[in-house]
C-alpha positions as a printed NumPy array, in Angstrom:
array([[ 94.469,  73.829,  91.274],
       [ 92.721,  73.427,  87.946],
       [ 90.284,  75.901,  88.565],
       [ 92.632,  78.426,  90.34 ],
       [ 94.429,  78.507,  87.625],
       [ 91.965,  79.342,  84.956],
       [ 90.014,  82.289,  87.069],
       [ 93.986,  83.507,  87.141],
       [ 94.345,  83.443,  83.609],
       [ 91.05 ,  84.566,  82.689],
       [ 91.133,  87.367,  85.15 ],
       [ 95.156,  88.298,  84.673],
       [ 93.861,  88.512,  80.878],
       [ 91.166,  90.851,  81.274],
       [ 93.755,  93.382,  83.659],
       [ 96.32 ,  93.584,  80.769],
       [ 93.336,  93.852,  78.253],
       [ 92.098,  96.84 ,  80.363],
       [ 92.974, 100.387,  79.568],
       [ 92.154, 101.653,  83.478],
       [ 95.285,  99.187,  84.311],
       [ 97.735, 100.335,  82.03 ],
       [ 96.886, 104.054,  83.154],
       [ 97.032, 103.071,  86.487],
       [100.908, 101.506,  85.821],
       [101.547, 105.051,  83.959],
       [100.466, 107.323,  86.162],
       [102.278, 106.054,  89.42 ],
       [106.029, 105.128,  87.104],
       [104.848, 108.919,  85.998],
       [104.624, 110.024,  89.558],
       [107.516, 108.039,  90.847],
       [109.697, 109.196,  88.115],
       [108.738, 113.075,  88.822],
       [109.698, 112.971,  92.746],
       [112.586, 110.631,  92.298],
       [114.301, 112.488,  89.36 ],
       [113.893, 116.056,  91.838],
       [115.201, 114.314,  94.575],
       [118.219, 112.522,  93.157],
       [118.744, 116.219,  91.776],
       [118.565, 117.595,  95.212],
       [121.307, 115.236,  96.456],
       [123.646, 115.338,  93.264],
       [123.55 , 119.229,  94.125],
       [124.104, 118.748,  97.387],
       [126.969, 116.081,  97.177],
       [128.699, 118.688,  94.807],
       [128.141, 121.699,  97.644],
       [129.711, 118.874, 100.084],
       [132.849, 117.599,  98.086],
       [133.63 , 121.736,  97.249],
       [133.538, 122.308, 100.81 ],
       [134.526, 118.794, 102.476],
       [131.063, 118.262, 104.195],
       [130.084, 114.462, 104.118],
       [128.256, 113.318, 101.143],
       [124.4  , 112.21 , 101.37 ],
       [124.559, 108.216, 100.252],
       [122.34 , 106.158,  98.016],
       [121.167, 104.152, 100.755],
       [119.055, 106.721, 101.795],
       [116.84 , 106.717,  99.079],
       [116.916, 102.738,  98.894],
       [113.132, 102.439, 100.174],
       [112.174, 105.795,  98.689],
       [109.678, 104.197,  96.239],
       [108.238, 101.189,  98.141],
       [108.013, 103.397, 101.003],
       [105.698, 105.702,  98.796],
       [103.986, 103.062,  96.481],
       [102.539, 101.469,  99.973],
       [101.305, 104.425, 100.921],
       [ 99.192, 105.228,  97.81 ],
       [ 97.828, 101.811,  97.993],
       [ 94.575, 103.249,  99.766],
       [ 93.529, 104.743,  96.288],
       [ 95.727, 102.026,  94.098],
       [ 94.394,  98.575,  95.625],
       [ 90.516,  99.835,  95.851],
       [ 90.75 , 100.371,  92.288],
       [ 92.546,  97.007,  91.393],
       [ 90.492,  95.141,  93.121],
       [ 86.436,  96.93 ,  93.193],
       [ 85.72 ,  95.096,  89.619],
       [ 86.708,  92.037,  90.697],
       [ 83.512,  90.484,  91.835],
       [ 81.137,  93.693,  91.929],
       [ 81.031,  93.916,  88.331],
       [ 80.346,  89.941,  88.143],
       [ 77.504,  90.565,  90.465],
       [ 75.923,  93.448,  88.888],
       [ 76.209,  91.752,  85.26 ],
       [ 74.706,  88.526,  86.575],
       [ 77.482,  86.712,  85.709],
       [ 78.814,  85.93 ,  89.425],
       [ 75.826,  82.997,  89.511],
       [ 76.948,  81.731,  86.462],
       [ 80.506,  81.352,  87.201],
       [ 79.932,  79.858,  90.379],
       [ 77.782,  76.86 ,  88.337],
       [ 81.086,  75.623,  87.213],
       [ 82.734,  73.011,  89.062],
       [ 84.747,  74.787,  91.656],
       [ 84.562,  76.122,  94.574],
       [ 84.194,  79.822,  95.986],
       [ 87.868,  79.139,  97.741],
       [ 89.634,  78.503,  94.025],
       [ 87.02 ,  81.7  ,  92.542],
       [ 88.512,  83.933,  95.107],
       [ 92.406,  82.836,  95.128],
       [ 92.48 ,  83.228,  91.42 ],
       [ 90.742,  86.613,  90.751],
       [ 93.478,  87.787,  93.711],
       [ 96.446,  86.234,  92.471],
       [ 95.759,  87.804,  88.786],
       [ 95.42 ,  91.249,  90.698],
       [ 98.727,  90.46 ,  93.032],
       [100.525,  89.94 ,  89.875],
       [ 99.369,  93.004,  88.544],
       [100.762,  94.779,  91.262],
       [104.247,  92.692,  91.374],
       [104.723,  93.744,  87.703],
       [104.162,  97.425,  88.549],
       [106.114,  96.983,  91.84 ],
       [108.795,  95.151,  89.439],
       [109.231,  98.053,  87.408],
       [110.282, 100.487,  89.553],
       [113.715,  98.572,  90.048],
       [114.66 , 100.946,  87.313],
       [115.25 , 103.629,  90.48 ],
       [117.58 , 101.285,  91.927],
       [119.758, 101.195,  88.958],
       [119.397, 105.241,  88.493],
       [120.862, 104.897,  92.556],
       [123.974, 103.768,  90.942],
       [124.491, 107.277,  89.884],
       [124.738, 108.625,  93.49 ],
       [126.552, 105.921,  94.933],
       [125.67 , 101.812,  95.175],
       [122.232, 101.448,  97.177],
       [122.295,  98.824,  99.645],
       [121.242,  95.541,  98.555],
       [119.801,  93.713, 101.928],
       [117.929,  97.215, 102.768],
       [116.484,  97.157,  98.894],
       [115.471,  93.076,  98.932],
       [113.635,  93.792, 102.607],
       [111.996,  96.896, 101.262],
       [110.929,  95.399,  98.088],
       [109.521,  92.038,  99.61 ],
       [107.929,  94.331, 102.418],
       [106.215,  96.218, 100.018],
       [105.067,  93.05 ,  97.808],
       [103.304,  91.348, 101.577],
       [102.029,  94.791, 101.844],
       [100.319,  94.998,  98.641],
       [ 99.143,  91.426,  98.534],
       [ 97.645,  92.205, 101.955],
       [ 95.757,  95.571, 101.012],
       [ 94.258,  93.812,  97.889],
       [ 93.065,  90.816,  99.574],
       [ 90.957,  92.963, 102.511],
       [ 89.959,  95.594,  99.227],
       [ 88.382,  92.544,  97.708],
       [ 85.693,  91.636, 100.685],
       [ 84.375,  94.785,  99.722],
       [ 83.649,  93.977,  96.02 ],
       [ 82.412,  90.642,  97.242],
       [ 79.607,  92.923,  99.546],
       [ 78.629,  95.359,  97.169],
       [ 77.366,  95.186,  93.142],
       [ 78.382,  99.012,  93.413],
       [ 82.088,  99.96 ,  92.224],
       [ 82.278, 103.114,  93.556],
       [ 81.106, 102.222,  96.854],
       [ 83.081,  99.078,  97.113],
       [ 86.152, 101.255,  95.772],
       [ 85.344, 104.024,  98.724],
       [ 84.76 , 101.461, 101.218],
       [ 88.027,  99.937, 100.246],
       [ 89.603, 102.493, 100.846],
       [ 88.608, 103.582, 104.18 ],
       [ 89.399,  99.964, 105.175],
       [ 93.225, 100.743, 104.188],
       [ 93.04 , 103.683, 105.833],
       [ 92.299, 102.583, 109.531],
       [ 94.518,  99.881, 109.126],
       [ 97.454, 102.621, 107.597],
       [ 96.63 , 104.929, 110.529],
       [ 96.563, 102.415, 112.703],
       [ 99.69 , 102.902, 114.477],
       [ 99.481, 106.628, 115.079],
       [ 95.987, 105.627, 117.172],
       [ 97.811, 103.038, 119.129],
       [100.01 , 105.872, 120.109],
       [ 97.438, 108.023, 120.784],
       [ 95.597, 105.214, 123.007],
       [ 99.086, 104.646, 124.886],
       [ 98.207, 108.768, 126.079],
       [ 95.252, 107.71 , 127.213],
       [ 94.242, 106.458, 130.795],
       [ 91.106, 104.088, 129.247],
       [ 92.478, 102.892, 126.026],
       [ 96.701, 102.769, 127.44 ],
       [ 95.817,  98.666, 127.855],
       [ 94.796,  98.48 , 123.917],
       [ 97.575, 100.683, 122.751],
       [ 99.847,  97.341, 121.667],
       [ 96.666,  95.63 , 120.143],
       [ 96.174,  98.272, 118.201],
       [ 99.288,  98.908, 117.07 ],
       [ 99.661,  94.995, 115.704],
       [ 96.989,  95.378, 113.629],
       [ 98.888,  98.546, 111.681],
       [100.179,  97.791, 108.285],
       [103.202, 100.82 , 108.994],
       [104.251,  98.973, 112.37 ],
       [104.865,  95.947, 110.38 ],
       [106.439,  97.629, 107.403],
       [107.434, 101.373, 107.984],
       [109.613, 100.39 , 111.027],
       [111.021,  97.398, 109.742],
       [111.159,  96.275, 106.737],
       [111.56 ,  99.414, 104.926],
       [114.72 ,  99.715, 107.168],
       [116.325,  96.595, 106.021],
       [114.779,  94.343, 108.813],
       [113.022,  91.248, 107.897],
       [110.972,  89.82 , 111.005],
       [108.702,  86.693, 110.851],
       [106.19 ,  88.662, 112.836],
       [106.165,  90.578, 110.197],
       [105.95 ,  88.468, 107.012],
       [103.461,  86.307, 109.187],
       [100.9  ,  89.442, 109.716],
       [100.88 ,  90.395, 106.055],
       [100.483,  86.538, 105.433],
       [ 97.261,  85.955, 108.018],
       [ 95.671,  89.531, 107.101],
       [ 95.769,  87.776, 103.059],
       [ 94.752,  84.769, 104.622],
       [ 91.525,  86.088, 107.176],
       [ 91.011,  88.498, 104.301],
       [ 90.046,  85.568, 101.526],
       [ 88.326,  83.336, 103.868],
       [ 86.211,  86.267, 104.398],
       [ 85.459,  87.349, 100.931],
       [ 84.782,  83.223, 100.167],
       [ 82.208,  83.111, 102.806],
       [ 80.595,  86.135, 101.359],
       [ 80.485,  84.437,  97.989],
       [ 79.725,  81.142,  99.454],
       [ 76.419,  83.223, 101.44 ],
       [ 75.697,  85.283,  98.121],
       [ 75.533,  81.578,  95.871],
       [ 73.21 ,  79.65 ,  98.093],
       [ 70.812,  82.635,  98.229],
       [ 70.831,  82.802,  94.717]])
């Protein structure tokens, strides 16, 4: 726990010390803030056009998932960037050998560098709550949908950055770990519109629900975005972390003893 805990500092140091993460914050509260503020326009114009002519107003809850719903879905360019340092750059520098001298394991080396850039991402996923209270402006945003949404979008993130990070562990290269990344995130995003593609299909109809669990949208999109917490669901973004590290350990592990 020792050594978890001082790759998670060290690393969790380093993200706030780093300019590329603070941009990274800026530009998506900058982005968020630009569509949210021209949509809650859209409605407060709307909602006046309704009350002038007795039309039913559009509610608040209706934009409760608006930015966890968008947030996960920028994650494919977000998370690769987050996490293609983490042990590429320690590989390239040298410095991966050296670190992995000390007395821990590659299980505690792994868990920490991903828990400093989970926390990264739960402080940026944090401060978007600020949209929430701007709801209150519309109308009072429902509370169970927000809390499933938000915690949705935290499994979602924490999943993304964990399968992002086998790639660093593979590659020295940033770039091609970041790309790579990426691409991952993408199959697994795109996922479910395959499986529905595959249910079309005479050959592929029997892998059309296979491939459909394996979609980060079926598990969030569908559910938890809408207010519905499964275990199914929390379990698949808990295993996919899980699998995910275990992979990226073994890489290190195979990486150390060739060294």
């Amino acid at each position: 726990m020792n050594a978890i805990f001082a790759v998670y500092k060290r690393e969790l140091n380093l993200y706030f010390r780093s300019p590329v993460a603070y941009a990274i914050a800026f530009a998506l509260l900058f982005f968020f803030g630009l569509l949210f503020s021209a949509n809650i326009s859209q409605v407060v114009e709307i909602n006046l056009q309704a009350s002038q002519s007795g039309q039913q107003p559009v509610t608040a809850e209706s934009f409760t998932g608006f930015v966890p719903s968008l947030l996960t879905f920028l994650l494919f360019l977000v998370a690769p960037l987050l996490t293609m340092r983490l042990l590429a750059e320690e590989t390239r520098e040298g410095t991966l050998e050296v670190l992995m001298t000390l007395p821990m394991n590659e299980s505690s080396f792994i868990i920490g560098k991903f828990l400093a850039a989970w926390t990264y991402y739960t402080v940026v996923l944090l401060t978007t709550l600020i949209y929430l209270v701007i709801l209150n402006t519309v109308g009072v945003p429902d509370a169970g949908r927000a809390f499933a949404a938000y915690l949705g979008a935290w499994l979602y993130g924490g999943a993304v950055l964990a399968v992002t990070m086998i790639w660093s562990a593979v590659t020295e290269d940033q770039i091609v770990a970041a790309f790579l990344g990426a691409a991952t995130v993408l199959v697994l995003y795109l996922a479910d519109t395959a499986s529905s593609w595959a249910s079309g299909q005479e050959f592929t109809a029997p892998l059309a629900g296979f491939i459909r669990e394996l979609s980060l949208t079926a598990h969030f999109d569908s559910t938890m975005l809408q207010g519905i917490i499964r275990a199914e669901d929390i379990l698949y973004f808990v295993f996919l972390m899980i699998g995910a590290l275990f992979i990226t350990s073994r890489l290190v592990e195979t990486r150390r003893w060739r060294a």
